[in-house]
C-alpha positions in Angstrom: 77.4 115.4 236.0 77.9 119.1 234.8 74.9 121.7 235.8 71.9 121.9 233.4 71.1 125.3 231.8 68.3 124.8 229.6 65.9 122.0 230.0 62.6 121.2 228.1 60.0 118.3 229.9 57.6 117.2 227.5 57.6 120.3 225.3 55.0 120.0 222.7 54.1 122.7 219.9 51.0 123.0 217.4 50.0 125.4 214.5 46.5 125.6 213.0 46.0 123.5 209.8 43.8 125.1 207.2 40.8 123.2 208.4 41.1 125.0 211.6 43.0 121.6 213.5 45.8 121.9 215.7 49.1 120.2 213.9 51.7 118.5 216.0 54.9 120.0 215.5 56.8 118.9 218.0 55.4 116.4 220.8 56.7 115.1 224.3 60.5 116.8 223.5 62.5 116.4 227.1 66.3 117.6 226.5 68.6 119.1 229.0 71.7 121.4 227.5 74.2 121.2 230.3 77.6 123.2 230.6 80.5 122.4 229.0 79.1 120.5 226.2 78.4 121.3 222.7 75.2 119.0 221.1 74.2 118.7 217.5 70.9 118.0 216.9 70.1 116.2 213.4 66.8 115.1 211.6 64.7 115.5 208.7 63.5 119.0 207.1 60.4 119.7 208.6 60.6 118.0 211.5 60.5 120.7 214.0 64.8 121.0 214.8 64.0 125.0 214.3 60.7 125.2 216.5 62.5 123.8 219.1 65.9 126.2 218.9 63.2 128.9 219.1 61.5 128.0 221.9 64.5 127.3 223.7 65.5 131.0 222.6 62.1 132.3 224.0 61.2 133.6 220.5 58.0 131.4 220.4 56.1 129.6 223.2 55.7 126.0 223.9 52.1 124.8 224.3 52.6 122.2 226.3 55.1 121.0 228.8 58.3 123.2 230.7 61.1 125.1 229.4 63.6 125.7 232.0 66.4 128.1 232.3 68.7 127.6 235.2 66.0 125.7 236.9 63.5 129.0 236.6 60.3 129.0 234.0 61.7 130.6 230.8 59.0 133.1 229.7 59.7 135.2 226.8 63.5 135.8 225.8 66.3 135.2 228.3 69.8 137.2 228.3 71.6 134.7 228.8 70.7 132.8 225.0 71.4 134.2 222.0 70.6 132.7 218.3 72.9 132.9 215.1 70.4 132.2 212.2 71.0 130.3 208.6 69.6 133.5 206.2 72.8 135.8 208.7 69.4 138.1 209.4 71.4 141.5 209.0 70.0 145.2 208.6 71.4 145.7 205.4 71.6 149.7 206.2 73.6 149.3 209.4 77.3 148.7 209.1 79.3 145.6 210.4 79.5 147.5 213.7 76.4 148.6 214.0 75.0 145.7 212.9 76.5 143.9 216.2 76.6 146.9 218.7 72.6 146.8 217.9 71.5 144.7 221.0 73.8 146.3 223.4 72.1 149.6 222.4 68.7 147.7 222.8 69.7 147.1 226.6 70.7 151.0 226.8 74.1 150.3 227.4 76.1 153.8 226.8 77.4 154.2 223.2 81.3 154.5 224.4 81.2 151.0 226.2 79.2 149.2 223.3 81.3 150.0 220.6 84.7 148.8 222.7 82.4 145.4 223.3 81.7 145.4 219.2 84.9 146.2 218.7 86.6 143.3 220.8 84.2 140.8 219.5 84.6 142.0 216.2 88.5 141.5 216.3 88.0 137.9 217.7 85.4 137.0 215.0 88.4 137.9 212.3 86.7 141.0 211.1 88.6 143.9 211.9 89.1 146.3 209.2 85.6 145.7 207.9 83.7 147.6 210.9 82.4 150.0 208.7 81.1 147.6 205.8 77.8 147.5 204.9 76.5 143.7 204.2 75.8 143.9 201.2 80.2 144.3 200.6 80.9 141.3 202.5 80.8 137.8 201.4 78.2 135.2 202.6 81.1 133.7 204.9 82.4 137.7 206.5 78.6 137.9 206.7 77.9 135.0 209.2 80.5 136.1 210.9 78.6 139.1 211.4 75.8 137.0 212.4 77.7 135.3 214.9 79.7 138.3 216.2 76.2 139.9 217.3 75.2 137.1 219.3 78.5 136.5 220.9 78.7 140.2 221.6 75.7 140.1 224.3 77.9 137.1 226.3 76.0 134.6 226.5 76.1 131.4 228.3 74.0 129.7 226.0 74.9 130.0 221.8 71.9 128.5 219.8 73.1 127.7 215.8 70.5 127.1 213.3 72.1 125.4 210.7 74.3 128.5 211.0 76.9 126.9 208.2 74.9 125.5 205.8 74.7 128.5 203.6 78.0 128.5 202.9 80.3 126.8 200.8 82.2 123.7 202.1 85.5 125.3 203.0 83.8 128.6 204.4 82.0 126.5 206.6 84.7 124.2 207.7 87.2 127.2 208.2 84.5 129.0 210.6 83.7 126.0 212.1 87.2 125.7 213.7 87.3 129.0 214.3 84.0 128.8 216.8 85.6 125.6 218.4 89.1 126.9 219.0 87.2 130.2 220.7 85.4 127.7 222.6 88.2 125.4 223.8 90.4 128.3 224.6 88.0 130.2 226.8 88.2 132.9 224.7 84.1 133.6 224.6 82.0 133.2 228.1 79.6 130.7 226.1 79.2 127.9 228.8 76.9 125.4 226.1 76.3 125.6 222.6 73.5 123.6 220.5 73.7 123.2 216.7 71.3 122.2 214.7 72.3 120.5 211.4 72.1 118.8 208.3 75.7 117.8 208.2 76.3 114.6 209.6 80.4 115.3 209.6 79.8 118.7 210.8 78.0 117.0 213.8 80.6 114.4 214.6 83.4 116.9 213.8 81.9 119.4 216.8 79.9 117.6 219.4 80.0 115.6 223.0 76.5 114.9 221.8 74.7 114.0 218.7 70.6 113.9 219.1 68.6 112.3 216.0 65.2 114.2 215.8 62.1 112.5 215.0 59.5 113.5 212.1 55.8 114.3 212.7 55.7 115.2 215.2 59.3 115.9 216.3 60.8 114.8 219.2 65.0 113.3 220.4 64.6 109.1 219.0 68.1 108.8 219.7 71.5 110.1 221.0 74.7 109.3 220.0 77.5 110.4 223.0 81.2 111.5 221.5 84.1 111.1 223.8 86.7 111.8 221.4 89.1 114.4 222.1 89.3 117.6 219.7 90.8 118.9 217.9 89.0 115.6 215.7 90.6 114.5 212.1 87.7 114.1 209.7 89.6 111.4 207.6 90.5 109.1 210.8 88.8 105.6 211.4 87.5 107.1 214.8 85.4 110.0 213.0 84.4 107.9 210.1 83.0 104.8 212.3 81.0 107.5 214.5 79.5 108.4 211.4 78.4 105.6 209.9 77.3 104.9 213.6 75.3 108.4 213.0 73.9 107.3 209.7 72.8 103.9 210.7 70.6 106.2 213.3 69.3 107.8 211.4 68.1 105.6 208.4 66.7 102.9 211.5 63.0 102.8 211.1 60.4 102.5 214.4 58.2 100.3 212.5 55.6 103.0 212.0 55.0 105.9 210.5 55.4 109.4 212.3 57.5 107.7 214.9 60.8 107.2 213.1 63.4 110.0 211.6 60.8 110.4 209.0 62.9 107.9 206.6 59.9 104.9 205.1 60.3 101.3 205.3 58.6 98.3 204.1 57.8 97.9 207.7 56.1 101.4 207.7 52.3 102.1 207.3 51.8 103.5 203.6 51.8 107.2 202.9 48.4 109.2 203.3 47.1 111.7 200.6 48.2 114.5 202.7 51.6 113.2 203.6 55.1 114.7 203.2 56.8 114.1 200.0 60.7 113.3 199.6 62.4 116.3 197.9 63.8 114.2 195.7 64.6 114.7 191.4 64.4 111.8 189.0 68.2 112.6 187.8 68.8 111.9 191.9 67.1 108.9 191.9 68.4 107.5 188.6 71.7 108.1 190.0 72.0 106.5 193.2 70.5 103.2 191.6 73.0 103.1 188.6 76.0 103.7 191.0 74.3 100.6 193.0 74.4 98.8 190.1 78.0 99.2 189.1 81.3 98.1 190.7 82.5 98.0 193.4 78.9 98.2 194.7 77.0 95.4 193.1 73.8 96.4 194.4 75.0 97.1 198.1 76.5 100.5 199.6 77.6 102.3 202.7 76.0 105.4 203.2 78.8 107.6 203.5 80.5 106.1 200.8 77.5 107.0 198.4 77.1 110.4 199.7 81.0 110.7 198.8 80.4 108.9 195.3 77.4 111.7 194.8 78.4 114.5 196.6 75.1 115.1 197.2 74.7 116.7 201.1 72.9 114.5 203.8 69.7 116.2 203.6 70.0 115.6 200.0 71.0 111.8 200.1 68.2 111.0 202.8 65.1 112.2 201.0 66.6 110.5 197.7 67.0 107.4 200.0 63.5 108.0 201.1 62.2 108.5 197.2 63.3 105.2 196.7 62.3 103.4 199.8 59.0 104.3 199.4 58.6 103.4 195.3 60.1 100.1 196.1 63.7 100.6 194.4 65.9 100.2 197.4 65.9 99.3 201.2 67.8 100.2 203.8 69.6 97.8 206.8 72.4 98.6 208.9 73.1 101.6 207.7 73.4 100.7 204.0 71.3 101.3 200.9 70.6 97.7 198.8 68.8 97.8 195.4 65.3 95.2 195.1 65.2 93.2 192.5 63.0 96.0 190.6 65.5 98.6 191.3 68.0 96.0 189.2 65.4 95.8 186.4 64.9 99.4 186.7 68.5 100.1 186.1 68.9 97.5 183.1 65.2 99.3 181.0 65.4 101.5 178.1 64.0 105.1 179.0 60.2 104.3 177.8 60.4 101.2 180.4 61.9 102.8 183.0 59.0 105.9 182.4 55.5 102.9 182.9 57.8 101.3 185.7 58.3 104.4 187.2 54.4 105.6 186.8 53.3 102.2 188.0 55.2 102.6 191.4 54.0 105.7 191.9 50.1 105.0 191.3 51.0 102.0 193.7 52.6 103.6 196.6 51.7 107.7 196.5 48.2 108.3 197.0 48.4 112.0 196.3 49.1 111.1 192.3 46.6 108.1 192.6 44.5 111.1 193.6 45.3 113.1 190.9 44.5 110.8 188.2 41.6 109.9 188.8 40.2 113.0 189.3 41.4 113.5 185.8 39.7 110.4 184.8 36.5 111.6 186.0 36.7 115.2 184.5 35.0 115.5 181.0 37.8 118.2 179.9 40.9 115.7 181.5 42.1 119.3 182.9 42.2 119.9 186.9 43.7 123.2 188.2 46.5 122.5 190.6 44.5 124.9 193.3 42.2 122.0 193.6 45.1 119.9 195.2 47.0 122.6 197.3 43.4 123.0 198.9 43.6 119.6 199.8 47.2 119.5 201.1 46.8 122.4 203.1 44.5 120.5 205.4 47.2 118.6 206.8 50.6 120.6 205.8 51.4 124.1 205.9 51.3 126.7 202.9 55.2 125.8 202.3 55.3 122.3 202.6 51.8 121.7 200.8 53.7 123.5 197.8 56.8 121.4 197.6 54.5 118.2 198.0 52.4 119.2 194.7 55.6 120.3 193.0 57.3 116.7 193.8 54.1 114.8 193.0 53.7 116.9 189.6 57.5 115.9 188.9 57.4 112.6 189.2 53.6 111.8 187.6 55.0 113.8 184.5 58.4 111.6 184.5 55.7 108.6 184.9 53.5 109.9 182.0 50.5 109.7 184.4 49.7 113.7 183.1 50.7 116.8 182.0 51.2 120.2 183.5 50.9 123.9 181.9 53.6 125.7 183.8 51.8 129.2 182.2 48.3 128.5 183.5 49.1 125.8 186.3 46.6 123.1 185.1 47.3 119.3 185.6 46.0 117.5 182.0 45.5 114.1 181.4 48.2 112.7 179.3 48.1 112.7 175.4 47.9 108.6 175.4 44.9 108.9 177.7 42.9 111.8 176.1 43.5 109.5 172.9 42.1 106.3 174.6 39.3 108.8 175.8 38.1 110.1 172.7 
């Protein structure tokens, strides 16, 4: 077995909830990155995939357990690991060279031998010509490049990727994809291991020896998929495809209770809280899926893939709309396929005003966070609740960002349901029209 380089053993991280509590982000994580190997690391938003490249970068700390780099404590940042980031993370007043000489110069290194290091990185990254760009000239793909450049210009043995592709369009991202694995394969770059997270399932399979699914609250490695196929890998060949389907069906497999699984919910699960995570999922989404269900060749049963292919919806996309409907009873999921209940067929067959009570009667049923809200409303005299009232709440048991999205899904979806109303100028949460009538 090759020679670990990083390893974490029972790495846990918390952050202060607003009530003062420490939140588990990440709990009991053990993961060794060893040379030679290139693992993607796949999971739910939120789940902690980030927290974890950072620690392993020595940008943050670990609260609990060991981080190991070649077999020594890793405290603070280590030389040897570098980080590309999603947002490319550029000084937009420093040009292209500049922009990756800048940790060389942060190490002292003399001006004359940092700009023939930028410059030989530069050419191998496909940029020359553009060394005196600023960022703001370049496209989104010339600017990850950038991005990539500066952390491959330090030499590192370990190359951490956060989701370093996804803000790019697909053929961008494919193009520079095969342009880090050819470096890699050819020996081109000094990179002994390389970890990606992602939120492409293809991408994964397309790049990895290792595929790890993450868990969700808190996050921690459920499962790993190994990948022995040699590369370069065809994405359209039965090999590929079958690994992921493999991947999905991994990822979609429930534990049988909640905060131990990927973070998808099953009718095995225990029901959501009042501060729980919300799917990031839009009625048009959700409609969607259940009328392609519905129609031929499906009849009421698909393969992921193929529905993520019928949608073109990304993964992260497809699994919190897979998630919406789990958890409002529409669909189920086995094996690593979506099949519609009997309500989701009923669902699909309603008029628009049926399809609206069904909708708000799931909802009251099975998210206590708009159960919450209306009857709060109920038991106002005015029927009007500022939407403060409920962030307050949320905040107890998500942070700032995540308590946002959760309001802003459950306001959605209980104004789709006509369970209330929302002022989008003032941001107050009315009581529907019907029930201030019934009211008065």
């Amino acid at each position: 077995m090759s020679t670990p380089i990083v390893e974490l053993k029972a790495v846990g991280k918390h952050f202060r909830a607003a009530d003062g509590s420490a939140r588990s982000v990440l709990e009991g994580v053990d993961f060794t990155l060893r040379e030679g190997e290139i693992v993607a690391l796949l999971g739910q938003s939120g789940s902690g995939k980030s927290t974890m490249l950072r620690i392993m970068a020595g940008l943050i700390q670990a609260d609990e357990g060991q981080v190991l780099y070649r077999g020594m404590p890793l405290y603070g940042t280590a030389r040897g690991i570098r980080m590309v980031f999603q947002s490319f993370a550029l000084f937009p007043w420093l040009t292209v060279q500049k922009n990756v000489e800048l940790g060389l110069e942060a190490q002292g290194m003399a001006p004359d031998e940092r700009a023939r290091r930028a410059e030989k990185v530069i050419d191998l990254i496909g940029l020359s010509g553009f060394e005196g760009a600023l960022p703001r000239e370049l496209s989104g793909g010339m600017r990850q490049r950038v991005g990539i450049a500066r952390a491959l210009v330090m030499e590192p043995e370990v190359l951490l990727m956060d989701e370093a592709f996804s803000a790019l369009d697909v053929l961008t991202g494919e193009r520079l994809r095969e342009e880090i694995l050819e470096l890699w394969q050819s020996g081109q770059i000094p990179t002994k291991a390389i970890l990606v997270v992602s939120h492409n399932i293809e991408e994964a399979v397309m790049m990895a020896d290792r595929v790890l699914i993450f868990a969700s609250d808190p996050g921690r490695v459920r499962a790993e998929l190994p990948i022995s196929l040699p590369q370069p890998r065809k994405a359209e060949s039965a090999e590929v495809r079958h690994l992921i389907d493999k991947v999905y069906e991994l990822m979609t497999a429930s534990s049988g209770r909640r905060g131990s699984g990927s973070g998808l919910i099953s009718e095995r699960d225990v029901k959501l809280q009042l501060g729980d995570r919300l799917p990031q999922a839009g009625i048009a989404h959700m409609e969607g899926i259940l009328e392609l269900l519905a129609e031929e060749p499906f009849h009421g049963r698909a393969d992921l893939p193929k529905i993520a292919e019928e949608t073109e919806l990304t993964d992260a996309e497809l699994l919190e709309v897979l998630n919406a409907l789990i958890l409002l009873g529409f669909a189920y999921l086995t094996n690593g396929d979506i099949l519609m209940t009997e309500l989701g067929g009923r669902y699909v067959k309603a008029n628009n005003t049926e399809r609206q009570e069904m909708f708000g009667k799931q909802l009251l049923e099975h998210v206590p966070l708009i159960a919450y809200i209306c009857h709060g409303l109920q038991q106002d005299k005015s029927g009007d609740l500022p939407e403060d009232l409920f962030l307050k709440l949320l905040r107890f048991t998500l942070s700032e960002e995540e308590a946002e999205r959760a309001l802003r899904v459950a306001i959605e979806w209980g104004r789709y349901g006509d369970l209330f109303e929302y002022n989008f100028n003032t941001g107050v949460i009315q009581r529907s029209e019907e029930d201030q009538s019934a009211g008065d």
